[in-house]
C-alpha positions in Angstrom: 90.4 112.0 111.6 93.9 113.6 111.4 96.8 113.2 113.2 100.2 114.9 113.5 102.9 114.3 111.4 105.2 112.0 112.8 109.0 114.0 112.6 111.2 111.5 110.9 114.0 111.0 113.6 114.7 108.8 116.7 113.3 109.6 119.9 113.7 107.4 123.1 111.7 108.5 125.9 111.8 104.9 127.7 113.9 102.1 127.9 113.4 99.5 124.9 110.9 97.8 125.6 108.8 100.4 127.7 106.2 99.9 130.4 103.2 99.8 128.1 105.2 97.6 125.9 105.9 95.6 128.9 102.8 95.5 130.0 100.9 94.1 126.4 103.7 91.3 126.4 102.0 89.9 129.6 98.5 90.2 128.1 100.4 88.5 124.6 101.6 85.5 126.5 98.4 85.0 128.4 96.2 85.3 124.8 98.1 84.7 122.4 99.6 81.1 120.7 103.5 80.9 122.1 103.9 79.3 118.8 103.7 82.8 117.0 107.1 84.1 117.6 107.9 88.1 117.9 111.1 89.7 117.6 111.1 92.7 119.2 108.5 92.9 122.4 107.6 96.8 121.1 103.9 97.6 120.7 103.8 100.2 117.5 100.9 102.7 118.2 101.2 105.0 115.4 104.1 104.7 112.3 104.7 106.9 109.4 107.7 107.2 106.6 110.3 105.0 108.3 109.8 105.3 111.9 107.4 103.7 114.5 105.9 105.2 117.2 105.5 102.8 120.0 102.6 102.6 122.9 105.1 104.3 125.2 106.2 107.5 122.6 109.4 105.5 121.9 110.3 106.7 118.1 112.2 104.0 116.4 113.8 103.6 113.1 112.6 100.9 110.7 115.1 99.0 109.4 112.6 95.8 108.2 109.7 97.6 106.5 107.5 95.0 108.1 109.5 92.6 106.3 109.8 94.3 102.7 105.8 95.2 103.2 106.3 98.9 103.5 108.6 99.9 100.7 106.7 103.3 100.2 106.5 103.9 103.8 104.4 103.6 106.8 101.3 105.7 106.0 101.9 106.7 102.9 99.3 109.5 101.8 98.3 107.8 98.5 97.8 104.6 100.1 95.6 106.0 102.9 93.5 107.7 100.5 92.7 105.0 98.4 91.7 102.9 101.3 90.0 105.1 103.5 87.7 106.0 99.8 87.0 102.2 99.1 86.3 101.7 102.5 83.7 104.1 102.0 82.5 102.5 99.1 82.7 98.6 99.8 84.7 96.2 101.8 83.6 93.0 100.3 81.8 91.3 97.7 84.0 88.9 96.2 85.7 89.2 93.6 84.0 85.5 92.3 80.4 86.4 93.0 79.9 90.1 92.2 83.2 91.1 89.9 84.5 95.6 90.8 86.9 97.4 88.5 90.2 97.6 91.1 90.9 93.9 90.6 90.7 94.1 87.2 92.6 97.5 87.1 95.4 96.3 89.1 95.8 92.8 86.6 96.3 95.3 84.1 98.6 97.4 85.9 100.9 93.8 87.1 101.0 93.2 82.9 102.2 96.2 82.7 105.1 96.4 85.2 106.1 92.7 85.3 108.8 92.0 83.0 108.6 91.1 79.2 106.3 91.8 76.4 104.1 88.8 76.0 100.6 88.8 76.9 100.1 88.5 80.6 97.5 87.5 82.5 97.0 87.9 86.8 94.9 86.0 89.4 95.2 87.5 93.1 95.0 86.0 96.1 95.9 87.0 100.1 99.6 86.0 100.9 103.2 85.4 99.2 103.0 81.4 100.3 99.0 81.5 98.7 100.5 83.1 95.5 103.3 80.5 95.3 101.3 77.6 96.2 98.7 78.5 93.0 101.8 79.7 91.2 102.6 75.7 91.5 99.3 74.1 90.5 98.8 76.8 87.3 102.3 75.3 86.5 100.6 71.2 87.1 98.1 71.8 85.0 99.5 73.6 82.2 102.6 71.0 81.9 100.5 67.6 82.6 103.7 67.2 85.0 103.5 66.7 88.9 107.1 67.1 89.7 109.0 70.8 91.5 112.5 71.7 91.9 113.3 73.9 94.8 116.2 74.9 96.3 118.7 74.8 99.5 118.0 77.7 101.8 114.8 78.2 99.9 111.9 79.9 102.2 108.1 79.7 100.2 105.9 80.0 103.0 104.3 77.9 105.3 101.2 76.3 103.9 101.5 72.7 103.5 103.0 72.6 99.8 105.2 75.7 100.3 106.5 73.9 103.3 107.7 71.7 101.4 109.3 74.0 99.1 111.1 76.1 102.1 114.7 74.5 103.0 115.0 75.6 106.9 113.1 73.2 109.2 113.1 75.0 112.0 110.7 77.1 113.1 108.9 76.3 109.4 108.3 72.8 109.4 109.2 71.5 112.6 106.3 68.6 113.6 104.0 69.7 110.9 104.9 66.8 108.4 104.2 64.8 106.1 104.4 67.6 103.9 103.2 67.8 100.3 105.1 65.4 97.5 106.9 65.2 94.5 109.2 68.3 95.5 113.0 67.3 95.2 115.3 70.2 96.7 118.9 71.0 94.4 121.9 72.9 95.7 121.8 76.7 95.5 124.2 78.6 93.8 125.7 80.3 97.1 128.9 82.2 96.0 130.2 82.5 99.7 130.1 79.1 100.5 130.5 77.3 97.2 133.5 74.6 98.5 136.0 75.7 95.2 135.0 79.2 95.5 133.0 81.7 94.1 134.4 82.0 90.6 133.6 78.3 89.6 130.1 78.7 91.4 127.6 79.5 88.7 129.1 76.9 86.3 129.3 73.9 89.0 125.9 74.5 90.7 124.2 74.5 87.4 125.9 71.1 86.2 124.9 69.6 89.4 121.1 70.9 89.3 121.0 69.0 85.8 122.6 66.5 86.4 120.5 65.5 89.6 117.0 66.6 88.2 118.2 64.1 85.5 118.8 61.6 87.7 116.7 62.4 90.5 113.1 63.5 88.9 113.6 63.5 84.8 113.2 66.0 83.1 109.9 64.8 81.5 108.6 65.1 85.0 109.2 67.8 86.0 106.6 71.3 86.1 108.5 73.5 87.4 111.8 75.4 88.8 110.9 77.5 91.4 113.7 79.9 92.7 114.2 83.7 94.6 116.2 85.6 92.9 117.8 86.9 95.9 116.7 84.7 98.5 115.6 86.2 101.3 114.9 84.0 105.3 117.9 81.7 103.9 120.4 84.6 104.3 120.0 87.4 101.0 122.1 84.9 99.0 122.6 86.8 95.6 123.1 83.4 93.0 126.2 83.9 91.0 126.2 85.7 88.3 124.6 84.0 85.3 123.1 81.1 87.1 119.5 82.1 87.2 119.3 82.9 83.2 120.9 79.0 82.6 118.3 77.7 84.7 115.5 80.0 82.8 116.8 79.0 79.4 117.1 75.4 80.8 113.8 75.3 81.7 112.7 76.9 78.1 114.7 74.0 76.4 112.3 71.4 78.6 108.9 72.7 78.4 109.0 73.6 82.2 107.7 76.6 83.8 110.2 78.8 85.5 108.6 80.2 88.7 110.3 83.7 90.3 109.5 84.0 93.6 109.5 87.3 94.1 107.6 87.8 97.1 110.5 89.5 99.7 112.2 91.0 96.4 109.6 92.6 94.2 108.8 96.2 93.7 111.9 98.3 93.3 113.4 96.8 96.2 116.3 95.6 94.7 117.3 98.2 92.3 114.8 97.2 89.7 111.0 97.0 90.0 111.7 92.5 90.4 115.2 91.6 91.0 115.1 89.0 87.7 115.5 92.1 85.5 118.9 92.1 86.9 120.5 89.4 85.0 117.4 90.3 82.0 115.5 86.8 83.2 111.3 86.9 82.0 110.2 84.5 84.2 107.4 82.4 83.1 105.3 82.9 86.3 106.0 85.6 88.9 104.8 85.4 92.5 104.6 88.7 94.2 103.0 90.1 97.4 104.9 91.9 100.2 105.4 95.5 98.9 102.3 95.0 96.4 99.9 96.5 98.6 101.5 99.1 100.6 101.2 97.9 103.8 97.5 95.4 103.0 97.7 92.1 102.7 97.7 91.3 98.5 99.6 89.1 96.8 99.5 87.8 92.8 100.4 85.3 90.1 101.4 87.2 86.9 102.5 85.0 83.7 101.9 84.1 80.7 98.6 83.9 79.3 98.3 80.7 77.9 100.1 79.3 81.3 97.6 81.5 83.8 94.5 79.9 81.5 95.3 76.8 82.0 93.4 75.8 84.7 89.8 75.1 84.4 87.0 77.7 84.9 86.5 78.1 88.5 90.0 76.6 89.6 91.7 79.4 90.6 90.1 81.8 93.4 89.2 82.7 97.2 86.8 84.6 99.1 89.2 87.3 100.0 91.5 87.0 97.1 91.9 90.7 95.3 89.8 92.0 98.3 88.8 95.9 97.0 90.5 97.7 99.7 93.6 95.9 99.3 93.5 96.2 95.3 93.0 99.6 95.9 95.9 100.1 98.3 98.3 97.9 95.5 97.6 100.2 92.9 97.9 103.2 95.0 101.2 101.9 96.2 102.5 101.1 92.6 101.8 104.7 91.8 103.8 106.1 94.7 106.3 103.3 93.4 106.4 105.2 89.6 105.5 108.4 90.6 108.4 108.6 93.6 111.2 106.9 91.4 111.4 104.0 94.3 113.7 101.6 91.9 116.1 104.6 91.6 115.9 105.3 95.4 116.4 101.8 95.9 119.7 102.3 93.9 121.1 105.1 96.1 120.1 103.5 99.1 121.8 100.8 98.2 125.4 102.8 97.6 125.0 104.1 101.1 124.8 100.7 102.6 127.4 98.4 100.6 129.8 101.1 101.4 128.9 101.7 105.3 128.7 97.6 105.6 131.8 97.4 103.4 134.0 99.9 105.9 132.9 97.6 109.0 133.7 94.7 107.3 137.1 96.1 106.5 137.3 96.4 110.4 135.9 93.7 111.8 137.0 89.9 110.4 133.2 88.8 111.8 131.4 89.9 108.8 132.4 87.4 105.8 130.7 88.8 103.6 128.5 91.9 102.4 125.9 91.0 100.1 122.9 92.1 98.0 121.2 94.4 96.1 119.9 98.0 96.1 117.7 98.6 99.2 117.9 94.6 100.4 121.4 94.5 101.6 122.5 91.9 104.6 125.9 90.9 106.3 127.2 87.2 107.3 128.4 87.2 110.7 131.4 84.3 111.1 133.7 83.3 113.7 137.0 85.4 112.9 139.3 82.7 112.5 138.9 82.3 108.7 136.8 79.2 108.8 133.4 80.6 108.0 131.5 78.9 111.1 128.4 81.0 111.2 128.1 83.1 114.5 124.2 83.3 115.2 125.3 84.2 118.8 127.1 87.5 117.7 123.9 88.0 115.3 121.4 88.1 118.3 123.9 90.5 120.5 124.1 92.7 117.7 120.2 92.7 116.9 119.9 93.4 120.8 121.8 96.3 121.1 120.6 98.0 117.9 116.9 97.3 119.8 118.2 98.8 123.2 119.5 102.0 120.7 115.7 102.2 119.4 116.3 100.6 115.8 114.2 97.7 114.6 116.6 94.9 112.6 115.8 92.1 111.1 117.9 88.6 111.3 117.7 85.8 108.6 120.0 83.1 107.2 119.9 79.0 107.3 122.2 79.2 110.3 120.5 82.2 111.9 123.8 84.4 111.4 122.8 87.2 109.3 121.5 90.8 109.4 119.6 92.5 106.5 118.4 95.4 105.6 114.9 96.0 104.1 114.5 99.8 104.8 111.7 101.7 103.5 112.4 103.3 100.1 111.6 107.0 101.1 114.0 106.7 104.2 115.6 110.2 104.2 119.7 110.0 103.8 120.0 111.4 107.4 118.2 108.7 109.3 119.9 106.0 107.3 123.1 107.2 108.4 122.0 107.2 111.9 120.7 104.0 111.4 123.8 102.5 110.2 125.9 104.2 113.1 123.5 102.6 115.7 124.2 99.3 113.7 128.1 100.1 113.9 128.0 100.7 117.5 125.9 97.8 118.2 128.3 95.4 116.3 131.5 97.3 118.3 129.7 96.3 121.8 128.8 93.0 121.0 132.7 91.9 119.5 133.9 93.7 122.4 
């Protein structure tokens, strides 16, 4: 089946949320758990490139990518080719029973783009918090050790153990304790807040993460440092500069494995195809999912060979884990990634938004700060008065009106008072700039 090309600009043809929009919410709350939240009641019907068609013709602009999934775009071409031809072949067969060539082809294709030169080996599974949580065992077993240092404002998911890992209890853990143990949470390297300021930030939160896992854990007990390099639900907190390679070489020094979660961050969003290769960090184990499979659910553990073999035969795994479609839409998505120069896209996209969020800053003494890198860019939103109290309220009027103007924003932060940006890498310069004018207009109405 065909369908129309999808013109890459905004078109509201209803109020936000429409009719049929309106309509499917009623059948949601009637059907579906009120524990599964949604942030914006607009049912998409059709989306390509960076905009979403919704059930009432409503064309809005993506500014969340599904939350970093779609980095190559809604639809892309390659991606729907490669699905819609393994889906003629095979959906299932398990990649443990009856091995195919796409899992295998896209392990070789994650040692080739992950960084460093060592030998790397992959195991796949279905979700960022699945990757993470194996990422942790593989790290067990190969270290004899039990022990895993996390972070403040940390998010890992929302299985049991990764629970455990993320920082923010609510919505993640609220009432769903006891959660795993042996994870002991260190202060994060958070330039903006850092009490004697940003320039003495590295330095300090690095002597008080050894000094605590010394104290706290041991470092003879300890498997491994798990860390974001840009965090992502905690806010888009960018660590200060140098603090992720001490804690890498740290880790070296002890026989512990350094995890990068890089889940939210991975594949050219940031600049670079994982946002370690910023500060030249090879991460011992490398969790990734999001953006791997262009839009299907796929997620991996890439490391270091003797690490990834550590656990026994048979201790790594799951029925759907590396499903063929999915491996199929990963690699396709990876070649779109290459082919398409994302990283470098990333890169311009995210000159455009540091220095459209840098002239509202300059105008507006609500946004404390502009922060991240390439195309994963966010502002804190503070009360004006030079104390830093996070505004969340200001953060949902803002969110609100860019919804009512037909573009889909994302908030985040441990104190619900930030606004990031995760467009899609192929966004086209002129619908960015719209996009960034309906933010600017949003944030003017809300301040009043």
């Amino acid at each position: 089946m065909t369908t129309t090309p999808i013109e890459q600009s905004r078109k509201l043809v209803t109020e936000i949320p429409g009719p049929l929009s309106r309509e499917l919410a009623t059948r949601r709350r009637a059907a579906v758990s009120s524990a599964v939240s949604v942030g914006l009641e607009v049912y998409i019907d059709r989306a390509e490139g960076a905009i979403l068609v919704d059930v009432d013709g409503n064309h809005l602009i993506d500014l969340g990518s599904g939350i970093a999934v779609a980095s190559v775009g809604h639809a892309d071409p390659g991606v729907v080719a490669a699905v819609t031809g393994q889906v003629a072949r095979f959906t299932h067969t398990c990649f443990m029973v009856t091995p195919y060539p796409g899992y295998v082809e896209l392990c070789e294709k994650l040692a080739e783009v992950t960084p460093g030169d060592h030998e790397k080996k992959s195991a796949l599974f279905n979700s960022g918090a699945e990757a993470v949580e194996n990422a942790i065992k593989i790290a067990r077993v190969h270290t004899g050790r039990k022990a895993v240092v996390a972070f403040d404002h940390a998010y890992h998911g929302r299985t049991n153990l990764t629970m455990a890992l993320t920082a923010k209890v609510q919505p993640y853990k609220q009432g769903f304790g006891p959660f795993a143990p042996e994870v002991y949470r260190m202060p994060m390297a958070y330039p903006y807040r850092w009490p004697t300021g940003p320039e003495n930030c590295a330095e300090e939160a690095f002597a008080q993460f050894v000094s605590q896992v010394h104290v706290q854990v041991g470092e003879e007990n300890l498997a491994a440092v798990i860390l974001e390099p840009i965090q992502g639900e905690g806010g888009f907190i960018v660590p200060a500069p140098g603090f992720v390679a001490r804690l890498a070489q740290w880790c070296t020094e002890h026989g512990i494995v350094f995890i990068a979660d890089e889940v939210q961050t991975g594949f050219c969003r940031t600049g670079d195809w994982f946002a370690c290769e910023h500060e030249g960090v090879v991460p011992d184990l490398i969790a990734t999912a999001k953006a791997l499979g262009g839009g299907l659910p796929i997620a991996a553990v890439t490391g270091r060979a003797e690490i990834m073999d550590a656990p026994v035969v048979g201790g790594l795994g799951g029925t759907y884990g590396g499903n063929p479609v999915s491996c199929a839409a990963a690699l396709a998505a990876i070649e779109t990634m290459t082919g398409n120069d994302l990283a470098g896209r990333a890169r311009l996209i995210g000159q455009e938004l540091e220095q459209r969020l840098s002239r509202l800053a300059a105008e507006f003494p609500q946004i404390g700060e502009v922060r991240g890198r390439g195309a994963m860019m966010a502002i804190e939103l503070v009360r004006p008065d030079g104390s830093k109290t996070p505004d969340a309220a200001l953060t949902k009027a803002v969110l609100a009106g860019c919804a009512r103007r037909g573009l889909v924003a994302l908030g985040c932060g441990t104190y619900g008072n930030v606004i990031r940006m995760l467009p899609p890498l192929v966004i086209e310069p002129a619908l960015l700039a719209e996009a960034l004018d309906i933010l600017a207009e949003s944030f003017t109405e809300a301040v009043g």
